[in-house]
Backbone as CSV, one residue per row, in Angstrom:
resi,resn,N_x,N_y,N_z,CA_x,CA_y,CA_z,C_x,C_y,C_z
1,UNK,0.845,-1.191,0.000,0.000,0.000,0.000,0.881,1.242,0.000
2,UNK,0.525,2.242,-0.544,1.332,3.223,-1.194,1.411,4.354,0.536
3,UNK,1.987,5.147,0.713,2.304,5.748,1.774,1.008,6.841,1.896
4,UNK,1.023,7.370,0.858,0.173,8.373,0.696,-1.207,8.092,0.759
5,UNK,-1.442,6.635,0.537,-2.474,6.262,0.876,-3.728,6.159,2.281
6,UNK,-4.065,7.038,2.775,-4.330,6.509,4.767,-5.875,5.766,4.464
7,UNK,-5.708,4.683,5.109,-6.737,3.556,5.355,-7.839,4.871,6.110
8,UNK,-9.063,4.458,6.208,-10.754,5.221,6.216,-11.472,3.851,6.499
9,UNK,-12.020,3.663,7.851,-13.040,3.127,7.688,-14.532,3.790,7.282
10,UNK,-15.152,3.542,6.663,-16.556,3.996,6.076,-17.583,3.220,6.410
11,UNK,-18.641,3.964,6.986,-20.257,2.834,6.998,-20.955,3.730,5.808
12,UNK,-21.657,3.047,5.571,-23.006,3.489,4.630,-24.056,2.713,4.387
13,UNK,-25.172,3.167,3.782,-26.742,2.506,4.036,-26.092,1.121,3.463
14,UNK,-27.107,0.159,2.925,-26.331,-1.315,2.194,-26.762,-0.904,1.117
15,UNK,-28.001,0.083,0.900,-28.303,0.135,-0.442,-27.319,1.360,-1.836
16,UNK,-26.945,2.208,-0.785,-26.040,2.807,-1.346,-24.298,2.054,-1.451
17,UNK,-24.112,0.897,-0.559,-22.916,0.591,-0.752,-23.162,-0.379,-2.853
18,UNK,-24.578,-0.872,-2.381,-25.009,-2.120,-3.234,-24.215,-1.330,-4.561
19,UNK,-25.189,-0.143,-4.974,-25.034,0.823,-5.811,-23.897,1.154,-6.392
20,UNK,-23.062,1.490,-5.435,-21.983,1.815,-5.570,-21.029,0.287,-6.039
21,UNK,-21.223,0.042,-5.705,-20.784,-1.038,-6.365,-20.677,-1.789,-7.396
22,UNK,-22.430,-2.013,-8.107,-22.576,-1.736,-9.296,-21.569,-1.079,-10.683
23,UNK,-21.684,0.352,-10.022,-20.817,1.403,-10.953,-20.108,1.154,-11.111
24,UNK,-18.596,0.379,-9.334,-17.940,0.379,-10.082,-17.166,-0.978,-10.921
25,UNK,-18.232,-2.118,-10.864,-17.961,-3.168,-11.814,-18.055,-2.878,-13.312
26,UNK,-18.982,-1.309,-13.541,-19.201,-1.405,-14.823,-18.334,-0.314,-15.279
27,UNK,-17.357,0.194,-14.445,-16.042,0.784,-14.471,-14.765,0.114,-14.420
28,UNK,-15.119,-1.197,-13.745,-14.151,-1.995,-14.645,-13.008,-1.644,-12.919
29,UNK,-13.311,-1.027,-11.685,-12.561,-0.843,-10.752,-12.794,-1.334,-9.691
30,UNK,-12.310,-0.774,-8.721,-12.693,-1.815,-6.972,-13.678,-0.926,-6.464
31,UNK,-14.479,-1.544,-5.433,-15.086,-0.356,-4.853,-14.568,0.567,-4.139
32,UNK,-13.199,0.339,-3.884,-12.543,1.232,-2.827,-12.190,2.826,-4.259
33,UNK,-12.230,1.948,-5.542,-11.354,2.959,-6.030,-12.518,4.040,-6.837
34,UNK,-13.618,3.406,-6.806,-14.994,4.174,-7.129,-15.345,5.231,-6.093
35,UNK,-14.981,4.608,-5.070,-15.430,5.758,-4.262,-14.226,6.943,-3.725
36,UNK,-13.171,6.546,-4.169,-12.081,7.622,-4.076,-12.651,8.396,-5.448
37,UNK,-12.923,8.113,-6.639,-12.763,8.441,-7.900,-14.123,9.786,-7.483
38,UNK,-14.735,9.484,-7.357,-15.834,10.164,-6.591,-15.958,10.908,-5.958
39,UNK,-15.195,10.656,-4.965,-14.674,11.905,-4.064,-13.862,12.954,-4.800
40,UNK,-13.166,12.461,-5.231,-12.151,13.094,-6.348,-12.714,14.325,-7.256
41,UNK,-13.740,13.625,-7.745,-14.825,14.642,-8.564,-15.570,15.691,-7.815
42,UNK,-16.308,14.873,-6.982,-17.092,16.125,-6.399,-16.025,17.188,-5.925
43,UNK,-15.071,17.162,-5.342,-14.198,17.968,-4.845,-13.100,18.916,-5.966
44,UNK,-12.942,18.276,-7.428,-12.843,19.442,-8.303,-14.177,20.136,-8.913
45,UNK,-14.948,19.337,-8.595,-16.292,20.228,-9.304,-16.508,21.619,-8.304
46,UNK,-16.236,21.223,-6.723,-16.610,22.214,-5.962,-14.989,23.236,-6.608
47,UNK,-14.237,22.867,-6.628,-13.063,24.064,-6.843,-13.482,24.660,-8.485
48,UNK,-13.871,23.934,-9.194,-14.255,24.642,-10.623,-15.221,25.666,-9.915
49,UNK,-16.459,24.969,-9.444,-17.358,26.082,-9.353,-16.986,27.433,-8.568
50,UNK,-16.079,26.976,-7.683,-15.524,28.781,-7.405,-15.088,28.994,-7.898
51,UNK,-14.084,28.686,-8.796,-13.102,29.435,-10.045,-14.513,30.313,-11.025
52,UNK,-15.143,29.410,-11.416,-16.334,30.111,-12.314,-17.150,31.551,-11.496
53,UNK,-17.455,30.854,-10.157,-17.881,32.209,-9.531,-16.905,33.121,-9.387
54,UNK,-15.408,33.319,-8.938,-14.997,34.142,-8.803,-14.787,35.091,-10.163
55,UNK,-14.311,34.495,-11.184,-14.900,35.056,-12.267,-15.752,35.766,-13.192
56,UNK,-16.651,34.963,-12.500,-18.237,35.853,-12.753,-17.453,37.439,-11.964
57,UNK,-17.513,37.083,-11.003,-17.680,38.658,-9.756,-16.529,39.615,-10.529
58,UNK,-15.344,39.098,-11.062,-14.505,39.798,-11.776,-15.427,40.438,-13.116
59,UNK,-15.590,39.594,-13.465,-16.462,40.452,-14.820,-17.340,41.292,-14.580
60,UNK,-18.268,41.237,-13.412,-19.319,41.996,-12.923,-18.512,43.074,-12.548
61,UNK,-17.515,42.662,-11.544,-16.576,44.197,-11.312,-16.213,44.975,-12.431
62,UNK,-15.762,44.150,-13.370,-15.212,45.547,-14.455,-16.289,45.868,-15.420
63,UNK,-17.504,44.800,-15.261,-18.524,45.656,-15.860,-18.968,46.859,-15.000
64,UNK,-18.751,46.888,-13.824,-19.439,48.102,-12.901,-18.817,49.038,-13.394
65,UNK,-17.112,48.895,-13.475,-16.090,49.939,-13.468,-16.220,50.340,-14.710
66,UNK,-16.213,49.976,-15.726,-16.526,51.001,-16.942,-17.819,51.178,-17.134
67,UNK,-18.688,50.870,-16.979,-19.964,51.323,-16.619,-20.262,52.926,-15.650
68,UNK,-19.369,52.697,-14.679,-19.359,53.782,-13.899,-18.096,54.799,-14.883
69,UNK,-17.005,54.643,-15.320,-16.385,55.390,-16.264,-17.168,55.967,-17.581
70,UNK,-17.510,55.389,-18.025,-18.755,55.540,-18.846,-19.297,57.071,-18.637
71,UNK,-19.917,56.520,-17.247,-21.105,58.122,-16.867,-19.961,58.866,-16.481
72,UNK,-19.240,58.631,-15.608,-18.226,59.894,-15.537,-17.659,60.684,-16.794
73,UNK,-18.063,60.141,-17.795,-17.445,60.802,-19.083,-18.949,61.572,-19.798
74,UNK,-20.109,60.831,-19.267,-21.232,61.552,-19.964,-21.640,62.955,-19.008
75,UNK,-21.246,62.835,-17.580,-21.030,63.839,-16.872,-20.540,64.905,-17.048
76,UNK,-19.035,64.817,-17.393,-17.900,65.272,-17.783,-18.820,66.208,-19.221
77,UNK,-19.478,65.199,-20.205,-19.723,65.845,-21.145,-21.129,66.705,-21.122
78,UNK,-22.221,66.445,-20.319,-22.719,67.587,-20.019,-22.901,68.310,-19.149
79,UNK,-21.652,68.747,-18.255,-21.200,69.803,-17.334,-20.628,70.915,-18.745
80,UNK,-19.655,70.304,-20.037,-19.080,71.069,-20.372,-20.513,71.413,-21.468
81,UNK,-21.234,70.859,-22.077,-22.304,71.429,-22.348,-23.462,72.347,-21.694
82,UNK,-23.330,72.387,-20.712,-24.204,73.587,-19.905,-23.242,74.380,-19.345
83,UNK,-22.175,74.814,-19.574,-21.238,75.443,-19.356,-20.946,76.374,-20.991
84,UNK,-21.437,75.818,-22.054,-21.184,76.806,-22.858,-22.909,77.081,-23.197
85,UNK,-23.546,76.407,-22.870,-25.618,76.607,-22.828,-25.326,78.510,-21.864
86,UNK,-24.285,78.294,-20.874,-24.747,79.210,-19.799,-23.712,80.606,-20.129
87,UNK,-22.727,80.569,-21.486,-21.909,81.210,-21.721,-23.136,81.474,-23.390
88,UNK,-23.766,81.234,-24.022,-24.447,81.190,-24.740,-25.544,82.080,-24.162
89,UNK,-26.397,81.825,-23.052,-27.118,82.564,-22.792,-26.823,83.652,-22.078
90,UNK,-25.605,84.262,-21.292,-24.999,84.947,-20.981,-24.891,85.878,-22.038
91,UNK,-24.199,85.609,-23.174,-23.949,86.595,-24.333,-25.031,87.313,-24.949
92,UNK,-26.537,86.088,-25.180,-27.567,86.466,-25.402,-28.093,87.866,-24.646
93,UNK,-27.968,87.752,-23.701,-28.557,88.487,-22.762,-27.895,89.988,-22.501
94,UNK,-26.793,89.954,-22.457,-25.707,91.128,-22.117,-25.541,91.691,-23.550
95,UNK,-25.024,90.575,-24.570,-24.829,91.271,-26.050,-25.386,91.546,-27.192
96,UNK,-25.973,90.368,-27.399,-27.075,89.967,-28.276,-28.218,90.886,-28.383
97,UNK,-29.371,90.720,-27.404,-29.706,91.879,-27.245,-29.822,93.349,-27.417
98,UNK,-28.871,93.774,-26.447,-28.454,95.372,-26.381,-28.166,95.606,-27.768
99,UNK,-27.687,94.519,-28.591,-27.370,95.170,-30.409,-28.148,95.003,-30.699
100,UNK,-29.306,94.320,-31.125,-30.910,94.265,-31.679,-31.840,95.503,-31.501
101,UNK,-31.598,95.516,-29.716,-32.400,96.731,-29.527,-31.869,97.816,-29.798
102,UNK,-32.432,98.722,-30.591,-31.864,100.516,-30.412,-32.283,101.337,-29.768
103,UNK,-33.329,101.037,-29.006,-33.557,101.635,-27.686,-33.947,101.102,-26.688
104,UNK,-33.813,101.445,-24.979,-33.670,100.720,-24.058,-35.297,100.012,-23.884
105,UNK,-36.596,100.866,-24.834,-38.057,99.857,-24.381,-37.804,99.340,-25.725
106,UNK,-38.607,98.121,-25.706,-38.688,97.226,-26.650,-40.510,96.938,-26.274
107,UNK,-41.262,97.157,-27.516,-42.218,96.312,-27.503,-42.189,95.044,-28.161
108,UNK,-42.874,94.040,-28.000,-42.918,92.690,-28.068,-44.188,92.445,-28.636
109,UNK,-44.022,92.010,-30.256,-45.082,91.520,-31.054,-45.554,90.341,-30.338
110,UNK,-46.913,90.625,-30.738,-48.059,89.617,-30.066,-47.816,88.594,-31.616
111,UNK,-48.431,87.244,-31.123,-48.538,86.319,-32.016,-49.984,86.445,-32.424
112,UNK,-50.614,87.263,-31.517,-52.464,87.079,-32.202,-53.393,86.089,-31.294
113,UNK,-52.400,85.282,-30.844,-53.348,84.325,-30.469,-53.108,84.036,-28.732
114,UNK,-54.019,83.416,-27.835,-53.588,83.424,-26.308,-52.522,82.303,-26.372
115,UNK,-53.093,81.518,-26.892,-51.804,80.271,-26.411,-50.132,80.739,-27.564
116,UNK,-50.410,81.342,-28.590,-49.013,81.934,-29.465,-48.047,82.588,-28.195
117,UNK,-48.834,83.380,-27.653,-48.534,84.802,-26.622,-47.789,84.108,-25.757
118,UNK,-48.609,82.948,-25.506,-48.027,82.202,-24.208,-46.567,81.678,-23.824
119,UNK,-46.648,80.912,-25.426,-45.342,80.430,-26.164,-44.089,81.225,-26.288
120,UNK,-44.222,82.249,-26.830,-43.332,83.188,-26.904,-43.011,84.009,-25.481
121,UNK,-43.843,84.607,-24.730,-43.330,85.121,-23.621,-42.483,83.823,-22.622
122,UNK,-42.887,82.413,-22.421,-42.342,81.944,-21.701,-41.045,81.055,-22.469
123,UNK,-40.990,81.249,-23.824,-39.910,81.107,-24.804,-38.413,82.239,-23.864
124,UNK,-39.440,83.445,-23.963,-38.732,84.580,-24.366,-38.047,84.630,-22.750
125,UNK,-38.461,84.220,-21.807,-37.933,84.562,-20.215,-37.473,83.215,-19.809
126,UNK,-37.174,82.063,-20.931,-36.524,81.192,-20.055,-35.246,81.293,-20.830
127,UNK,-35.034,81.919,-22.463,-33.929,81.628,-23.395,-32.912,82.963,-23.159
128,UNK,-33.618,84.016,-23.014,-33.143,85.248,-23.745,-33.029,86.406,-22.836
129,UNK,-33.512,86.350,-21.374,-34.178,87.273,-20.920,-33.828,87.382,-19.251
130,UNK,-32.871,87.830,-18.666,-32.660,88.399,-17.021,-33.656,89.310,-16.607
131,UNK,-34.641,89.266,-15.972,-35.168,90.503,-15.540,-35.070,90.315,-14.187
132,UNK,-35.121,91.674,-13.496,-34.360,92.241,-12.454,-36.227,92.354,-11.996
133,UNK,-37.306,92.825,-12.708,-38.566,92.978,-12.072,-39.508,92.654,-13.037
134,UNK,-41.133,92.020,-13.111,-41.456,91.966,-13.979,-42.894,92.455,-13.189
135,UNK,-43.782,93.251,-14.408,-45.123,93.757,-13.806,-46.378,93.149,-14.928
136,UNK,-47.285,93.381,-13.591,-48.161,92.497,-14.498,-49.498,93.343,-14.226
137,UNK,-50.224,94.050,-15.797,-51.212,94.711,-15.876,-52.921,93.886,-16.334
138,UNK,-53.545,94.385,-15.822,-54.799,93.680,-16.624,-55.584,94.971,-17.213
139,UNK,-55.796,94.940,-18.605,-56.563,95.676,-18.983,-57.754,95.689,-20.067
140,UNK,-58.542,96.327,-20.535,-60.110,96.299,-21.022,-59.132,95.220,-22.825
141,UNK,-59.861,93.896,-22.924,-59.113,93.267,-23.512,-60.313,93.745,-24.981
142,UNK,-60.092,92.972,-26.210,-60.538,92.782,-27.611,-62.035,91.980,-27.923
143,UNK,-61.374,91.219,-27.723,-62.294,90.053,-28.084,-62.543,89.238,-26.629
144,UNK,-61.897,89.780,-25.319,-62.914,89.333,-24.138,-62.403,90.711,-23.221
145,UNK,-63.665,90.526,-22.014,-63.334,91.610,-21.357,-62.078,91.911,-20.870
146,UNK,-61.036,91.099,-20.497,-59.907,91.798,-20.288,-58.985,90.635,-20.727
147,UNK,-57.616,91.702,-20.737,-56.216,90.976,-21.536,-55.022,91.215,-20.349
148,UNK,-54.279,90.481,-20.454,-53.089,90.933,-19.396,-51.784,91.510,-20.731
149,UNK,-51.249,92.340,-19.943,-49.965,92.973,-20.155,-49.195,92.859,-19.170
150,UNK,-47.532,92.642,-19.738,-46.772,92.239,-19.316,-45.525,93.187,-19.658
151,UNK,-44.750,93.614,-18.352,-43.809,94.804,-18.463,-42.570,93.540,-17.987
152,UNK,-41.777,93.063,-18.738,-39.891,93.286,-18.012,-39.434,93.791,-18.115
153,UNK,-38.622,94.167,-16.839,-37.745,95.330,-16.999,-36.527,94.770,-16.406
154,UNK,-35.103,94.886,-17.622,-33.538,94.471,-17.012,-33.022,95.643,-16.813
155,UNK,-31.889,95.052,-16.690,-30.655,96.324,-15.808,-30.609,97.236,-17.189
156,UNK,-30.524,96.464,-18.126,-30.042,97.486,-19.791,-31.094,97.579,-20.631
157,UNK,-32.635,96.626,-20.575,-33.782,96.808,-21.347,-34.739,96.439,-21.177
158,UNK,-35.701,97.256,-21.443,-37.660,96.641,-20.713,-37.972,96.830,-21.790
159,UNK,-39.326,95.137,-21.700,-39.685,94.371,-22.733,-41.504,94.748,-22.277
160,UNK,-42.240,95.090,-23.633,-43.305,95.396,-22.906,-44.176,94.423,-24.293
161,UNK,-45.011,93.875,-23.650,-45.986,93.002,-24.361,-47.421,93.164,-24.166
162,UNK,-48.333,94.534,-24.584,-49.204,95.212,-24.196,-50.150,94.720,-25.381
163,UNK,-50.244,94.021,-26.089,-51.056,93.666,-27.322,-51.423,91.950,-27.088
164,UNK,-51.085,91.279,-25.890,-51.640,90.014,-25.929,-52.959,89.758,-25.655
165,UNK,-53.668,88.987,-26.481,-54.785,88.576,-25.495,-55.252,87.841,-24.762
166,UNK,-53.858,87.250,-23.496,-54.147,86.543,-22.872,-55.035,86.634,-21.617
167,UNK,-56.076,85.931,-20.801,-56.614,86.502,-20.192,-56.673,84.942,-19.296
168,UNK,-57.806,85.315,-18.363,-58.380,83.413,-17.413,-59.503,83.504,-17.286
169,UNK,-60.329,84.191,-18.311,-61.827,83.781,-17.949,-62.323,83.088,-18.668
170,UNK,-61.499,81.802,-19.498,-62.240,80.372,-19.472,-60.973,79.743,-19.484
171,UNK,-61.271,78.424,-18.852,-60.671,77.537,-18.498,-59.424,77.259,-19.697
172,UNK,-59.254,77.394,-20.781,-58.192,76.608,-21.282,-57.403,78.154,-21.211
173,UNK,-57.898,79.200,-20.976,-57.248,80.706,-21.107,-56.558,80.652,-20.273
174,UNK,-57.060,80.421,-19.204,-56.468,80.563,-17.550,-55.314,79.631,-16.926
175,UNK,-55.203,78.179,-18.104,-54.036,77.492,-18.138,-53.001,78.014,-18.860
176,UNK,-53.529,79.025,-19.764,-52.308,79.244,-20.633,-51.517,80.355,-19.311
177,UNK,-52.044,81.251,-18.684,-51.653,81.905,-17.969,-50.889,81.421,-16.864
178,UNK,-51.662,80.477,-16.293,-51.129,79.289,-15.129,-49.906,78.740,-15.470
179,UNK,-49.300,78.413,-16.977,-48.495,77.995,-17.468,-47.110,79.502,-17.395
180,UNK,-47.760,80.629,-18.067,-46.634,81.125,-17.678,-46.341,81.472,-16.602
181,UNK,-47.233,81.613,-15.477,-46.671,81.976,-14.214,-45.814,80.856,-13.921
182,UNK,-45.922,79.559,-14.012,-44.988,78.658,-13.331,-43.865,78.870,-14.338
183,UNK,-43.496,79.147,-15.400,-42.326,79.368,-15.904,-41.467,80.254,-15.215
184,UNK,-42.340,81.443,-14.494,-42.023,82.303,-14.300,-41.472,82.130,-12.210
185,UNK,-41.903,80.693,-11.756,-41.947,80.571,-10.735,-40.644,79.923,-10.688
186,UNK,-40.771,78.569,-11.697,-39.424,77.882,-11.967,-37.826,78.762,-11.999
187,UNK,-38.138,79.703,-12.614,-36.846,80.191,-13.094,-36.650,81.629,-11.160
188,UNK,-37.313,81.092,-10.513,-37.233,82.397,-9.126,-37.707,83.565,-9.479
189,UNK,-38.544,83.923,-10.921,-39.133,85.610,-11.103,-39.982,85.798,-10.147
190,UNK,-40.785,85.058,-9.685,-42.470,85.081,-9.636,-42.114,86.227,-8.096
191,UNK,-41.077,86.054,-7.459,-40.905,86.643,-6.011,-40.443,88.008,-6.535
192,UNK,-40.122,88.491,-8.045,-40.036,90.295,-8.273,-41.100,90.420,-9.201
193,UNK,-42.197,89.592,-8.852,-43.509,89.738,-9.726,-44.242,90.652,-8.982
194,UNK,-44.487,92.091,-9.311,-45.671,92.410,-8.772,-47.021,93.065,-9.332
195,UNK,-48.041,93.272,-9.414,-49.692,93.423,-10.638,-49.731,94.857,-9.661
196,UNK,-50.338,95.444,-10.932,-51.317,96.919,-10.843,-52.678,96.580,-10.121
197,UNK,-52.619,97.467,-9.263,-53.986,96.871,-8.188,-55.259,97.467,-8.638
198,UNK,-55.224,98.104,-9.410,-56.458,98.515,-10.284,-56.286,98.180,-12.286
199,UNK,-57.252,97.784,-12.606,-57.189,97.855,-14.199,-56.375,99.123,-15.101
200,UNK,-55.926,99.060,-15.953,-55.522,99.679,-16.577,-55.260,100.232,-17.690
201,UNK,-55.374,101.359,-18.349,-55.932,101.879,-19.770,-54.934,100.946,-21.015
202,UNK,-55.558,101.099,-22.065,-55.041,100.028,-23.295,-53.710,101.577,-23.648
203,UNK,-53.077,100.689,-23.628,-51.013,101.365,-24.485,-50.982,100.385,-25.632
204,UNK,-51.171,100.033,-26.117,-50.719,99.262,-27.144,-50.929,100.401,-28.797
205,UNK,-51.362,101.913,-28.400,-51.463,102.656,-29.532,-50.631,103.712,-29.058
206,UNK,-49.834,103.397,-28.243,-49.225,104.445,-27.765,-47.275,104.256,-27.975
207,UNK,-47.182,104.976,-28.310,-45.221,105.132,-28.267,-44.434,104.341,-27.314
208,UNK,-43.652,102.988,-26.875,-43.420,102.394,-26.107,-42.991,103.049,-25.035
209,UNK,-42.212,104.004,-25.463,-41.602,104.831,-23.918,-42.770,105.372,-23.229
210,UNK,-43.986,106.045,-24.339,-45.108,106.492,-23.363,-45.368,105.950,-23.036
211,UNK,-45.946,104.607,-23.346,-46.789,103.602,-22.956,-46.395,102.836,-21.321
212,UNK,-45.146,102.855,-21.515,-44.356,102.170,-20.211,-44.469,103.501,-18.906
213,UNK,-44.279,104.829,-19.354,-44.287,105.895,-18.535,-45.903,106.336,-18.042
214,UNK,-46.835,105.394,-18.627,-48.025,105.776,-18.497,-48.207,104.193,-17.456
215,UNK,-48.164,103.273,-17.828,-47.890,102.233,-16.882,-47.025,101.973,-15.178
216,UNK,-46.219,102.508,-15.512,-45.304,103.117,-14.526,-46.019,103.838,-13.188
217,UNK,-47.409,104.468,-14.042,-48.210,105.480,-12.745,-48.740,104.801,-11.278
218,UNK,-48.959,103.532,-11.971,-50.678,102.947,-11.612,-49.555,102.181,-10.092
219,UNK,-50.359,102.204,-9.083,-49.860,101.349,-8.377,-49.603,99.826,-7.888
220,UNK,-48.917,99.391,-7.228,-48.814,97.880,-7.774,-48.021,97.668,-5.977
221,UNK,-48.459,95.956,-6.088,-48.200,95.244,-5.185,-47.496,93.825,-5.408
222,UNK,-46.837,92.729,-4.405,-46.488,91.432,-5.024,-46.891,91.225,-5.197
223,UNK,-46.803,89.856,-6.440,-47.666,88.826,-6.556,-47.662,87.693,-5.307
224,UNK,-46.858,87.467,-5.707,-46.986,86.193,-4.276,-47.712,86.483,-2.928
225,UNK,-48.639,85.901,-2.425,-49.489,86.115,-1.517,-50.407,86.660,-1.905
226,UNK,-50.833,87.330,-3.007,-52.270,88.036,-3.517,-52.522,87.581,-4.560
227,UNK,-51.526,86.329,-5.116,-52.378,86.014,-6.520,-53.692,86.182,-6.873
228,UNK,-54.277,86.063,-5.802,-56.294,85.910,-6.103,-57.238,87.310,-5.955
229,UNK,-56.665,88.256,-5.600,-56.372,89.296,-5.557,-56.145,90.194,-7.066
230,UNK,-54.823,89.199,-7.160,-54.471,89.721,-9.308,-55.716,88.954,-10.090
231,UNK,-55.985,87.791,-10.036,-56.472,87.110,-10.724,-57.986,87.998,-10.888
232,UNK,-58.956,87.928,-9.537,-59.614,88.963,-9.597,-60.093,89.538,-10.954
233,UNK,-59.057,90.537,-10.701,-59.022,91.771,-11.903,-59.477,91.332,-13.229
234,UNK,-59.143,90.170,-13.683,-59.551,89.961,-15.092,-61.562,89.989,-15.261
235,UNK,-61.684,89.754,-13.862,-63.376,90.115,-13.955,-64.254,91.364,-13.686
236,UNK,-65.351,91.710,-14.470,-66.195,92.796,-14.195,-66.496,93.200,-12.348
237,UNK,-66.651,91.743,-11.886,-66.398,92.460,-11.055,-65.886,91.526,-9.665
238,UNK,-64.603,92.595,-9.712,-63.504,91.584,-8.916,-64.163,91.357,-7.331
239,UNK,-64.616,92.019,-6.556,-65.340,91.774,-5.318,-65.860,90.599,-5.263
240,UNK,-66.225,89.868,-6.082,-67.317,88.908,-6.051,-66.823,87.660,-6.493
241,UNK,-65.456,87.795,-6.977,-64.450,86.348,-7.509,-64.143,85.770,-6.131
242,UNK,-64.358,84.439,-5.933,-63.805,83.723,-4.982,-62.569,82.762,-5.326
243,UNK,-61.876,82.516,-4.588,-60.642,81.819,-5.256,-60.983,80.587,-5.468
244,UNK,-62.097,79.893,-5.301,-62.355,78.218,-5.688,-63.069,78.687,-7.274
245,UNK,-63.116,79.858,-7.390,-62.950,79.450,-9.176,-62.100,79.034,-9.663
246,UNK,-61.064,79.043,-9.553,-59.620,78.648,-10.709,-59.446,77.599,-9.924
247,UNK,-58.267,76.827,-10.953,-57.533,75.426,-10.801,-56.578,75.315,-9.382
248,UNK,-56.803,74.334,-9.144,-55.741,74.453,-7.730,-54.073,74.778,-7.833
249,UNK,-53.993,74.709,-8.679,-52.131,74.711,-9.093,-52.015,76.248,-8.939
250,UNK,-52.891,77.181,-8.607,-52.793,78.668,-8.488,-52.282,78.626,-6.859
251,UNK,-52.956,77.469,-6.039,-52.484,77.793,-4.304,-51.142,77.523,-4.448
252,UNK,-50.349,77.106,-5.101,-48.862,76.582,-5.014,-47.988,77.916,-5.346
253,UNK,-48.372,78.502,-6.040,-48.201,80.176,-6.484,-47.919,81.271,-5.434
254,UNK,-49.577,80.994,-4.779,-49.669,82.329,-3.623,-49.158,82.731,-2.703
């Protein structure tokens, strides 16, 4: 008997010795050497199968790691894209501008329509446009009783949009409005928002500088905390508006 060999006594059921035995006549070996052969196996199968798992976990690791390199590079690439978005709109604003305009009021063509108006003013104050204060008029409107006008005013130019006919006295009107105020909430204006506390005469036939110097008179308060108050105004008669007329997305406003 070989040295390396150490004698094992073994019990087992009779039916599993029977078995075993079987196999290994039709292996052509002893039973002693079937059941070493056996052992043998199961015990590289268990070392394969961690080799395979540890493997796996390696691949999973460097799938994480360039996976995570990956986004650090899509990061990388739009930090440096909103970095020239914010050098882009910077220029807009300071340069762009001030050369378009040749004088410091600018009126602002209406599109004609409430929801056009809508588009473009909240185009126009999220792309193009710093304002330092923005005012908000309601006055005797066209084609319904009243229209809002809209004064920005920056450090170098005020934008006056006195020809819209946007208004909230029907429901899809009053979203278009609802819509720009939250543009206007999103971007932090809505807190140098403040409305003319009485209605106010139509400028839209008037010379922009007059028109703004005639606007300029009327007195005015924030918006925030009196939205319902501004809103009001667009009706004959504001005393009698309760604030559970409009949509609830106006209390998030006030």
């Amino acid at each position: 008997m070989s040295r390396d060999i150490a004698p094992f006594g073994l019990r087992m059921p009779s039916h599993l010795k029977e078995e075993l035995q079987n196999k290994s006549n039709l292996n052509g070996r002893s039973l002693n050497a079937e059941v070493v052969s056996r052992l043998e196996k199961s015990l590289d199968d268990e070392v394969n199968k961690n080799e395979i798992v540890n493997v796996d976990l390696l691949e999973q690791l460097q799938t994480a790691l360039d996976q995570r390199q990956a986004l650090g590079n899509q990061v990388h690439t739009m930090q440096e894209r909103l970095g020239s978005l914010s050098t882009l709109l910077s220029n807009l604003n300071h340069h762009v501008i001030p050369a378009l305009c040749q004088t410091k009021n600018t009126r602002l063509v209406s599109a004609g329509t409430t929801y056009g108006d809508k588009d473009r003013l909240c185009a126009f104050i999220n792309g193009f446009f710093s304002a330092s204060e923005i005012v908000f008029y309601i006055r005797d409107g066209h084609s319904n009783h009243s229209a809002l006008t809209v004064l920005l005013k920056g450090d170098t130019n005020n934008f006056l949009a006195d020809a819209t006919p946007m208004t909230v006295e029907r429901l899809p009107r009053e979203r278009e409005v609802l819509d720009l105020f939250q543009v206007l909430d999103e971007r932090g204006l809505l807190d140098v928002a403040e409305f003319a506390v009485t209605r106010v005469k139509q400028t839209r036939d008037l010379p922009v500088e007059q028109a703004i110097e005639e606007l300029e008179k009327y007195e005015t308060k924030p918006v925030r905390s009196n939205i319902y108050e501004f809103l009001s105004l667009f009706f004959r008669e504001p005393e009698q508006v309760k604030p559970d007329w409009f949509v609830d997305e106006w209390k998030k406003l006030n």
